[in-house]
N, CA, C and O atoms as a GROMACS GRO file, in nm:
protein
  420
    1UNK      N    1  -1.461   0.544  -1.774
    1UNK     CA    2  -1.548   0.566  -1.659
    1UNK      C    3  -1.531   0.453  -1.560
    1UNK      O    4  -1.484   0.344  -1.592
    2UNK      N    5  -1.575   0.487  -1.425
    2UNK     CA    6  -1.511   0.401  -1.364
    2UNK      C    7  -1.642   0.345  -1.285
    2UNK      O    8  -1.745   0.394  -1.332
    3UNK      N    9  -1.664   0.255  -1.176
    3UNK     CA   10  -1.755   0.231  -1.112
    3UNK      C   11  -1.809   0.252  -1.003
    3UNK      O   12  -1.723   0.214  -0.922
    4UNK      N   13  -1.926   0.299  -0.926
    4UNK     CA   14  -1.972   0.447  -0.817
    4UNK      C   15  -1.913   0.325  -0.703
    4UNK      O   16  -1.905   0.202  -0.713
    5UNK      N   17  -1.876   0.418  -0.595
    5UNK     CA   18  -1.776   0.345  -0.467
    5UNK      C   19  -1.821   0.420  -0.343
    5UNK      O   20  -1.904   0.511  -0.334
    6UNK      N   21  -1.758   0.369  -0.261
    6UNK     CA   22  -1.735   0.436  -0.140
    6UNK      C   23  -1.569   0.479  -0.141
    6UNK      O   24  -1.475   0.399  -0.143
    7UNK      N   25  -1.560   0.618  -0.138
    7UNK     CA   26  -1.411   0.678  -0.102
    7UNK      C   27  -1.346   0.682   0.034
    7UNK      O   28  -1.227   0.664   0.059
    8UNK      N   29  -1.446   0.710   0.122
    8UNK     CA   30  -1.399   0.727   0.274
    8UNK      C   31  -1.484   0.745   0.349
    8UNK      O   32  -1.571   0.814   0.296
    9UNK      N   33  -1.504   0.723   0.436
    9UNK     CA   34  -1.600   0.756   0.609
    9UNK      C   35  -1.504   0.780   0.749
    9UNK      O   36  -1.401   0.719   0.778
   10UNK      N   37  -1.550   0.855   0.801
   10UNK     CA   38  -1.469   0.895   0.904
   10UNK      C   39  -1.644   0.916   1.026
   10UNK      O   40  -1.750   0.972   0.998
   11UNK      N   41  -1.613   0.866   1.121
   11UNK     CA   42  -1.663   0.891   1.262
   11UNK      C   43  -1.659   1.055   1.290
   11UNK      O   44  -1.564   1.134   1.288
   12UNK      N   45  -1.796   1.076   1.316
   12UNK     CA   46  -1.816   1.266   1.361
   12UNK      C   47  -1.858   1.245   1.540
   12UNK      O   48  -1.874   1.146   1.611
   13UNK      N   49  -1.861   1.341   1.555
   13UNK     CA   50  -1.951   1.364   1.680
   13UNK      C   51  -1.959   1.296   1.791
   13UNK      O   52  -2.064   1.251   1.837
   14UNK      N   53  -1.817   1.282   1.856
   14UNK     CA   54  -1.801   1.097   1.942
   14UNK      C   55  -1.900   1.189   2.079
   14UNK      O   56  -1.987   1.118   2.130
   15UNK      N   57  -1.892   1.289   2.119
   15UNK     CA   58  -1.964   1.292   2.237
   15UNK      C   59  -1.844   1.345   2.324
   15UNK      O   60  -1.731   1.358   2.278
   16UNK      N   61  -1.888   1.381   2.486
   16UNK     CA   62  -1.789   1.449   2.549
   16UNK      C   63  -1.814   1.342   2.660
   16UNK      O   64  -1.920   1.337   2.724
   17UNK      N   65  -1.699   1.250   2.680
   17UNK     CA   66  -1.750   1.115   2.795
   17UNK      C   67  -1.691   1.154   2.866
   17UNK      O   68  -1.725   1.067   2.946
   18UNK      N   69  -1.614   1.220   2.929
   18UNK     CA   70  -1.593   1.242   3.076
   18UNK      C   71  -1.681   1.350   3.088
   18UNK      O   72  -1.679   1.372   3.209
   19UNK      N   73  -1.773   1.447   3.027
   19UNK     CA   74  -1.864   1.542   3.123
   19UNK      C   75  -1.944   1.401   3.140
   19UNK      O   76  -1.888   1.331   3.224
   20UNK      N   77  -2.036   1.353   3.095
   20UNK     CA   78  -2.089   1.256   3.066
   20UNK      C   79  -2.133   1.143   3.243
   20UNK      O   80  -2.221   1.112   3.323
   21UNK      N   81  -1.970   1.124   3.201
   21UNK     CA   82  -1.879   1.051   3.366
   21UNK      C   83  -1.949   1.134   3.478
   21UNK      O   84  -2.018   1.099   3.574
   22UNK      N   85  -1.907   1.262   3.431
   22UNK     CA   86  -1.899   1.332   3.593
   22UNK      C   87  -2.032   1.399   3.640
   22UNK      O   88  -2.073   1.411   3.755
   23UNK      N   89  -2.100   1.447   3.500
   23UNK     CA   90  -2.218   1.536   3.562
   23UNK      C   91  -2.378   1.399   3.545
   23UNK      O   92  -2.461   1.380   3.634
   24UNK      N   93  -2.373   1.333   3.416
   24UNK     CA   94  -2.533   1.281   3.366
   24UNK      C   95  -2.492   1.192   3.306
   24UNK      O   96  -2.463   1.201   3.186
   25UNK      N   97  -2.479   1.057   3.396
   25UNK     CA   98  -2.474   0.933   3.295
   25UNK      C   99  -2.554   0.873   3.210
   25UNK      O  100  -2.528   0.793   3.120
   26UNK      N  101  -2.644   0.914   3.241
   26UNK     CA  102  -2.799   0.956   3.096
   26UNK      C  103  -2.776   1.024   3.006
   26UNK      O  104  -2.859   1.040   2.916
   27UNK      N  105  -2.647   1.087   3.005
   27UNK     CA  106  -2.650   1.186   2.877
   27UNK      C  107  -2.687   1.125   2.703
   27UNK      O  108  -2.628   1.019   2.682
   28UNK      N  109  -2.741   1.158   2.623
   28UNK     CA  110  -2.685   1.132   2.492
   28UNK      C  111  -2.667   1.235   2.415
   28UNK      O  112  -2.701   1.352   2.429
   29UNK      N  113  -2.580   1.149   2.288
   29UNK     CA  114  -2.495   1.250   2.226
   29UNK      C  115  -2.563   1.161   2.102
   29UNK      O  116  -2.609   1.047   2.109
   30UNK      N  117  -2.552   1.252   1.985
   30UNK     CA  118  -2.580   1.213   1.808
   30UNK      C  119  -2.428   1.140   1.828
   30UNK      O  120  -2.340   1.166   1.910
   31UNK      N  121  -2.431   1.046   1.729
   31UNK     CA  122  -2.305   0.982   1.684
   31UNK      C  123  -2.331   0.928   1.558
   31UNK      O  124  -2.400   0.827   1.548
   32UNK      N  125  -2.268   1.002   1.429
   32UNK     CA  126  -2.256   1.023   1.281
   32UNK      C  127  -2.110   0.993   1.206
   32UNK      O  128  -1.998   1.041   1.228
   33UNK      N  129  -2.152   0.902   1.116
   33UNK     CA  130  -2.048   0.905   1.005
   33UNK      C  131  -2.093   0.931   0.866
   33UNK      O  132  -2.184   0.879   0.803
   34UNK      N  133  -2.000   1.032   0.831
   34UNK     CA  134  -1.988   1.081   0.713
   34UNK      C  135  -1.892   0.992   0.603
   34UNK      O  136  -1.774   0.957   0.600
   35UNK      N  137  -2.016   0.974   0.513
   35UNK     CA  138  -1.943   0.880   0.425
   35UNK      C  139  -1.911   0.981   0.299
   35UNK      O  140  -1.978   1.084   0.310
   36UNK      N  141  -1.835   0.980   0.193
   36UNK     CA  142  -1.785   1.002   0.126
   36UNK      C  143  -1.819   0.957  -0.035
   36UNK      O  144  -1.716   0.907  -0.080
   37UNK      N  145  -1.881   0.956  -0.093
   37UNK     CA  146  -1.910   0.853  -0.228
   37UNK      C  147  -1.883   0.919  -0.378
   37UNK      O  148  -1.876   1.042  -0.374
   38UNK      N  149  -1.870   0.875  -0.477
   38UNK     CA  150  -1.799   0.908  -0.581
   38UNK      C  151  -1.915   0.795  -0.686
   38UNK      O  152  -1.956   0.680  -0.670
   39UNK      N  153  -1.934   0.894  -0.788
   39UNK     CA  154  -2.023   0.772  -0.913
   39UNK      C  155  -1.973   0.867  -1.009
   39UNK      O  156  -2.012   0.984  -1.014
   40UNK      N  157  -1.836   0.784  -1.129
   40UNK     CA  158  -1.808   0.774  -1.182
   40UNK      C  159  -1.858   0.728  -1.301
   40UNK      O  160  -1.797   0.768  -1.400
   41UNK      N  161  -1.954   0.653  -1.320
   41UNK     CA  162  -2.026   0.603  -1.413
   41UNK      C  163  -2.097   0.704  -1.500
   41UNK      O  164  -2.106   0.823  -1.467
   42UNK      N  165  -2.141   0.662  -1.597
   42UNK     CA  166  -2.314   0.731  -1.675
   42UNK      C  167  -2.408   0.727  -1.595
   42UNK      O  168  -2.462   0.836  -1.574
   43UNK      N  169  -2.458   0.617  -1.530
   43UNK     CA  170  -2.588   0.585  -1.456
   43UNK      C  171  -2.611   0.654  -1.317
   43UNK      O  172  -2.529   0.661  -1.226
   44UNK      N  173  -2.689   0.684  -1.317
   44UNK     CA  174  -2.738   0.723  -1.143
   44UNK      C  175  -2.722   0.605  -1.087
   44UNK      O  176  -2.746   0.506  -1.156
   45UNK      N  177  -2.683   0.590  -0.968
   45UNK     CA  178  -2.663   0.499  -0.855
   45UNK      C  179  -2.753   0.508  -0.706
   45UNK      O  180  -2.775   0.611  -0.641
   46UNK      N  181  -2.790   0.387  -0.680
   46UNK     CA  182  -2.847   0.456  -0.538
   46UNK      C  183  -2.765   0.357  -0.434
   46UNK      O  184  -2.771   0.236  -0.453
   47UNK      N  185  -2.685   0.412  -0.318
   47UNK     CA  186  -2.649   0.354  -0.199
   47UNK      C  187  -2.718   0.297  -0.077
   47UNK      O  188  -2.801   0.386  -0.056
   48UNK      N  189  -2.732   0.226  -0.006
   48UNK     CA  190  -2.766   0.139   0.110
   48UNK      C  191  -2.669   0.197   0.169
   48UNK      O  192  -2.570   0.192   0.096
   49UNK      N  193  -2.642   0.267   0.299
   49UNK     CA  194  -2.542   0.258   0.383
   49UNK      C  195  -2.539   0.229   0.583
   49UNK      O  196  -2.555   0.325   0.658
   50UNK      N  197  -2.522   0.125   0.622
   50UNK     CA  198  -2.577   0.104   0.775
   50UNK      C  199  -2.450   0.120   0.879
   50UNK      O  200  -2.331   0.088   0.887
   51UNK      N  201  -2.506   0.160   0.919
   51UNK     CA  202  -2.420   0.116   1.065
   51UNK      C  203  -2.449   0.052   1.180
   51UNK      O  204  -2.564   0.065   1.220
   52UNK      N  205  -2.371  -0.016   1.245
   52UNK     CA  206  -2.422  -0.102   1.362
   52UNK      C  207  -2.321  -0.085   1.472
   52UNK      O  208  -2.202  -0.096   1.446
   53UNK      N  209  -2.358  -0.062   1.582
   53UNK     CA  210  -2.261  -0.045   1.703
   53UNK      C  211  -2.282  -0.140   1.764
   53UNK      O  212  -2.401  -0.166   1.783
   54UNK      N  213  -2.181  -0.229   1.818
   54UNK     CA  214  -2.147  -0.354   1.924
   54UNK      C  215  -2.120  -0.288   2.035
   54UNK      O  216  -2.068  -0.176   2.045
   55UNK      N  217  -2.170  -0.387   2.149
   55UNK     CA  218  -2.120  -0.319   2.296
   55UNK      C  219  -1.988  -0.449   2.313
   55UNK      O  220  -1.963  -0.529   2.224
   56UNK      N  221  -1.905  -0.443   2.470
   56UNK     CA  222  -1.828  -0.533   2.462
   56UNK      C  223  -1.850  -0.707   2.437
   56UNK      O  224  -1.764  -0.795   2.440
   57UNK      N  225  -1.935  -0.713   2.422
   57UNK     CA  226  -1.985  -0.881   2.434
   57UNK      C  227  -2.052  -0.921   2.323
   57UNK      O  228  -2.120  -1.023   2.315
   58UNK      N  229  -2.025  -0.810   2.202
   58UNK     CA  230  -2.025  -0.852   2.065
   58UNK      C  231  -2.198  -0.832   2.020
   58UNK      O  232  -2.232  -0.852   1.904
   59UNK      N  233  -2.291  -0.793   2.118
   59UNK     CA  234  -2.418  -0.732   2.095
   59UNK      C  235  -2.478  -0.628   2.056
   59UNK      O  236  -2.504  -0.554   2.151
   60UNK      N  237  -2.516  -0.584   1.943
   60UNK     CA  238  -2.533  -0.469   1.856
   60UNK      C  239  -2.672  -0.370   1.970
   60UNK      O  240  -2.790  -0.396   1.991
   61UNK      N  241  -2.591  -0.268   2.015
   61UNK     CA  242  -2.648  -0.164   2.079
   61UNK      C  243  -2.720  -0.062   2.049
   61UNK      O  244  -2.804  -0.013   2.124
   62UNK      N  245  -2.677  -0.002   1.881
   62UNK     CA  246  -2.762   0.032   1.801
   62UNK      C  247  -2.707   0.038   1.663
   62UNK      O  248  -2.589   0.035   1.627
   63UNK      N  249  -2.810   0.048   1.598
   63UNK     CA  250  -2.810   0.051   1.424
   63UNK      C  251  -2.887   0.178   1.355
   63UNK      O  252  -2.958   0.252   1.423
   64UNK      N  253  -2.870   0.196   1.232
   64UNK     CA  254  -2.914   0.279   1.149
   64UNK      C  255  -2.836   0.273   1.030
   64UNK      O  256  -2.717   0.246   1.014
   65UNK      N  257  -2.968   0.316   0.910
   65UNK     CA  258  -2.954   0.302   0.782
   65UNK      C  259  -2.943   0.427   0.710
   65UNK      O  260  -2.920   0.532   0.771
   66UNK      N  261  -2.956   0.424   0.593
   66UNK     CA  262  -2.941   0.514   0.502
   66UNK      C  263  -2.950   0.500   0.322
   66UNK      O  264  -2.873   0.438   0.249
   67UNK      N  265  -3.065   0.578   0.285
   67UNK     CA  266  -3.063   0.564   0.109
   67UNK      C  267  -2.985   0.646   0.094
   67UNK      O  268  -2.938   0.721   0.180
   68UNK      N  269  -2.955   0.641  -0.053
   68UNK     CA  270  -2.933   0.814  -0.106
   68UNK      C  271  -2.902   0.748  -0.218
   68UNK      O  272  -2.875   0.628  -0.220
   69UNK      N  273  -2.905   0.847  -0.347
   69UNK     CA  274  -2.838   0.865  -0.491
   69UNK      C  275  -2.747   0.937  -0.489
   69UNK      O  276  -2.723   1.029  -0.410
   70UNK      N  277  -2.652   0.876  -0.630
   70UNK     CA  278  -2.552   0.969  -0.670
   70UNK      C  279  -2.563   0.962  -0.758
   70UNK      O  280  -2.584   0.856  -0.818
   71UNK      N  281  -2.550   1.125  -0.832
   71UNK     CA  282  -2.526   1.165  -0.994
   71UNK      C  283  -2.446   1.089  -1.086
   71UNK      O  284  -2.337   1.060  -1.037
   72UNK      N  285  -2.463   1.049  -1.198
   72UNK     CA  286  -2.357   1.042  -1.255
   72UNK      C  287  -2.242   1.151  -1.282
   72UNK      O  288  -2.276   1.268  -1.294
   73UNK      N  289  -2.101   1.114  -1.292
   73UNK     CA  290  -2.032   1.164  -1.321
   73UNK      C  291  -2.008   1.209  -1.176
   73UNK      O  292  -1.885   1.221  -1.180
   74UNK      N  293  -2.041   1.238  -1.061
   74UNK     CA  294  -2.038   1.301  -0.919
   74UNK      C  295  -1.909   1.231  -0.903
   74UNK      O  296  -1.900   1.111  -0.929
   75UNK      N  297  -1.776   1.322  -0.848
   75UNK     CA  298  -1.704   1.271  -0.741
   75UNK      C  299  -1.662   1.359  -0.614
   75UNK      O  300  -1.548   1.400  -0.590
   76UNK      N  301  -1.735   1.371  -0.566
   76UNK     CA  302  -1.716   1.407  -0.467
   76UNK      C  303  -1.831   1.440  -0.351
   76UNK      O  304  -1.831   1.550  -0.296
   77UNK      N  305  -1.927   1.339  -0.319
   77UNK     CA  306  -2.058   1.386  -0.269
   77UNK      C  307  -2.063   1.278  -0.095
   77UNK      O  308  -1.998   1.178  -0.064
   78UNK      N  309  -2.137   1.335  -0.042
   78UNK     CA  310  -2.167   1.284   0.108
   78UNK      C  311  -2.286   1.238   0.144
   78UNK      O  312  -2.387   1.302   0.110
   79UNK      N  313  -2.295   1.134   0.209
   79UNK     CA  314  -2.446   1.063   0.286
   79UNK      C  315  -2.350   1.070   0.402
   79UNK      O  316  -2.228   1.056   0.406
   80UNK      N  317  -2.452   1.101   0.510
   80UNK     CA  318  -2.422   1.086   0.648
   80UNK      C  319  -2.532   0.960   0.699
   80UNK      O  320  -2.642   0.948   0.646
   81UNK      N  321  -2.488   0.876   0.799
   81UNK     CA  322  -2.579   0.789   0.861
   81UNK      C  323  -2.553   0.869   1.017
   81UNK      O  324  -2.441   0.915   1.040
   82UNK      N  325  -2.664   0.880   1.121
   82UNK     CA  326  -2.626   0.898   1.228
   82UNK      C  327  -2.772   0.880   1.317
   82UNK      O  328  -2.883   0.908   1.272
   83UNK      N  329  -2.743   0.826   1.458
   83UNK     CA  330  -2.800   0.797   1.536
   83UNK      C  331  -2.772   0.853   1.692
   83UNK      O  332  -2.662   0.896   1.729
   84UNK      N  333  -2.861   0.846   1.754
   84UNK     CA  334  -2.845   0.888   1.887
   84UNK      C  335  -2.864   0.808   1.999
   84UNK      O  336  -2.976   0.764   2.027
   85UNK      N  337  -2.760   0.783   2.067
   85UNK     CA  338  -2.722   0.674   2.220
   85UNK      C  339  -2.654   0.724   2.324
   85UNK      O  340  -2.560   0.803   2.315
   86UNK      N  341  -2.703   0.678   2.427
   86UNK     CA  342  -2.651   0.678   2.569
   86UNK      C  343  -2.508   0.741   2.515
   86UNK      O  344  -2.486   0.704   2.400
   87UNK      N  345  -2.393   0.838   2.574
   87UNK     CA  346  -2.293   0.905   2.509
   87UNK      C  347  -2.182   0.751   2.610
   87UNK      O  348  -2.100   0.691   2.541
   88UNK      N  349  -2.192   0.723   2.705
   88UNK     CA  350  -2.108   0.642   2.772
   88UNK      C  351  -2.141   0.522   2.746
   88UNK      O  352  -2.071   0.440   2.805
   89UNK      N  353  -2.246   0.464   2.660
   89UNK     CA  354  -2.240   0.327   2.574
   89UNK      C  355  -2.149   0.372   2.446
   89UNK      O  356  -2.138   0.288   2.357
   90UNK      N  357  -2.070   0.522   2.426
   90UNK     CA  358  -2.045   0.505   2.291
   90UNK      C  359  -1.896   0.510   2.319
   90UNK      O  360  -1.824   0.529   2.221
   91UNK      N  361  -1.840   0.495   2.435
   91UNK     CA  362  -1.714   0.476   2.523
   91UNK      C  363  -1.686   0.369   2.507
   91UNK      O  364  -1.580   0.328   2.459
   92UNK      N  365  -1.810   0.284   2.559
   92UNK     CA  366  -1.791   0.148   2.570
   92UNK      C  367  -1.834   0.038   2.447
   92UNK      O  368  -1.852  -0.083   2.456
   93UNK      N  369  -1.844   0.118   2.343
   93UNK     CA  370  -1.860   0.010   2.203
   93UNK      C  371  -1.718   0.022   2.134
   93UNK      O  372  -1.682   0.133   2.095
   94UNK      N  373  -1.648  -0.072   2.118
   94UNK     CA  374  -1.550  -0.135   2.088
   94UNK      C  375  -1.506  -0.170   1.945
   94UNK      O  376  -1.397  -0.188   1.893
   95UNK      N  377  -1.644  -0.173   1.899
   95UNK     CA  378  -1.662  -0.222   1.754
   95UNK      C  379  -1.793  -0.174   1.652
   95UNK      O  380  -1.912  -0.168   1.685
   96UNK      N  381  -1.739  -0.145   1.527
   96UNK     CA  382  -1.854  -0.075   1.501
   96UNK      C  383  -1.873  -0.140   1.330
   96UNK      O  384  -1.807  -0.070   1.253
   97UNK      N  385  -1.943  -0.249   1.263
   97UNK     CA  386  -1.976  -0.275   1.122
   97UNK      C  387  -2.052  -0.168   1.059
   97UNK      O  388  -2.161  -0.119   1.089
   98UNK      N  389  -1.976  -0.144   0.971
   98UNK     CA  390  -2.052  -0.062   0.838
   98UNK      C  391  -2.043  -0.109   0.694
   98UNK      O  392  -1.948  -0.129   0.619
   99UNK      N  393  -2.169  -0.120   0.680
   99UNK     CA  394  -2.214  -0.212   0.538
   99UNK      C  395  -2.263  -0.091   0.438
   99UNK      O  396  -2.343  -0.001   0.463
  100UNK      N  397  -2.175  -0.123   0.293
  100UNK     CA  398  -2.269  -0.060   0.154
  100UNK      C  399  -2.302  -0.093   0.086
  100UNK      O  400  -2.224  -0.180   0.048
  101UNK      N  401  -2.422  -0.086  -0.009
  101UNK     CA  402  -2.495  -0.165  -0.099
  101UNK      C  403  -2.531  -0.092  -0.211
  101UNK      O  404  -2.635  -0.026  -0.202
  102UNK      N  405  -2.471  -0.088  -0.308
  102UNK     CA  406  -2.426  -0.003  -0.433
  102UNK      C  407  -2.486  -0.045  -0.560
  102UNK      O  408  -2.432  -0.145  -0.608
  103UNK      N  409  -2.563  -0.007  -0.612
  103UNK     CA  410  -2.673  -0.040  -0.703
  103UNK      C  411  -2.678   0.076  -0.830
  103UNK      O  412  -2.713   0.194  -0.818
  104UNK      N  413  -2.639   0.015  -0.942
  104UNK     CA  414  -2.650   0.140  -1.089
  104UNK      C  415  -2.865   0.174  -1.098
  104UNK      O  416  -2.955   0.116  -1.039
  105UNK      N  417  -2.868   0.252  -1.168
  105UNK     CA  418  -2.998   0.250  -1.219
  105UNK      C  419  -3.001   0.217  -1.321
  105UNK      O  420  -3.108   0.210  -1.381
   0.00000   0.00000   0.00000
């Protein structure tokens, strides 16, 4: 048996920035990542998962968290984290930290 992980995350929902541009620079759009997790173990596990968006000058524009459990034995299960911002601050964030915090029961 092996030990519960993160497999993959991929960025959903970037938003449509040139309507954005042209019609409502007020627009917002959801902006979500789908994480991917695997618990290999016996034990139930519970995840921490955050995200934080930087604008260009290295200042976090927005954040959001996330619990969740995973089964034992589960490989193949999803937590999504997602938040909603200005769609043309999400043009202009450059950089984005995502932290996990992986805990057996």
């Amino acid at each position: 048996m092996g030990a519960p992980g993160l497999l993959d995350q991929e960025p959903q929902n970037r938003g449509d920035i040139e309507d954005a541009r042209r019609k409502d620079p007020n627009d917002k759009s959801w902006l979500w990542w789908e994480f991917n997790v695997a618990n290999r173990s016996a034990r139930e596990c519970r995840m921490w998962l955050s995200v934080q968006v930087f604008d260009r000058r290295g200042n976090v524009v927005k954040a959001s968290d996330r619990k969740g459990s995973v089964s034992p034995g589960e490989t193949d299960d999803d937590i999504r984290v997602s938040t909603r911002m200005k769609t043309l601050d999400i043009a202009g964030a450059p950089k984005v930290r995502l932290r996990a915090r992986i805990a057996l029961q």
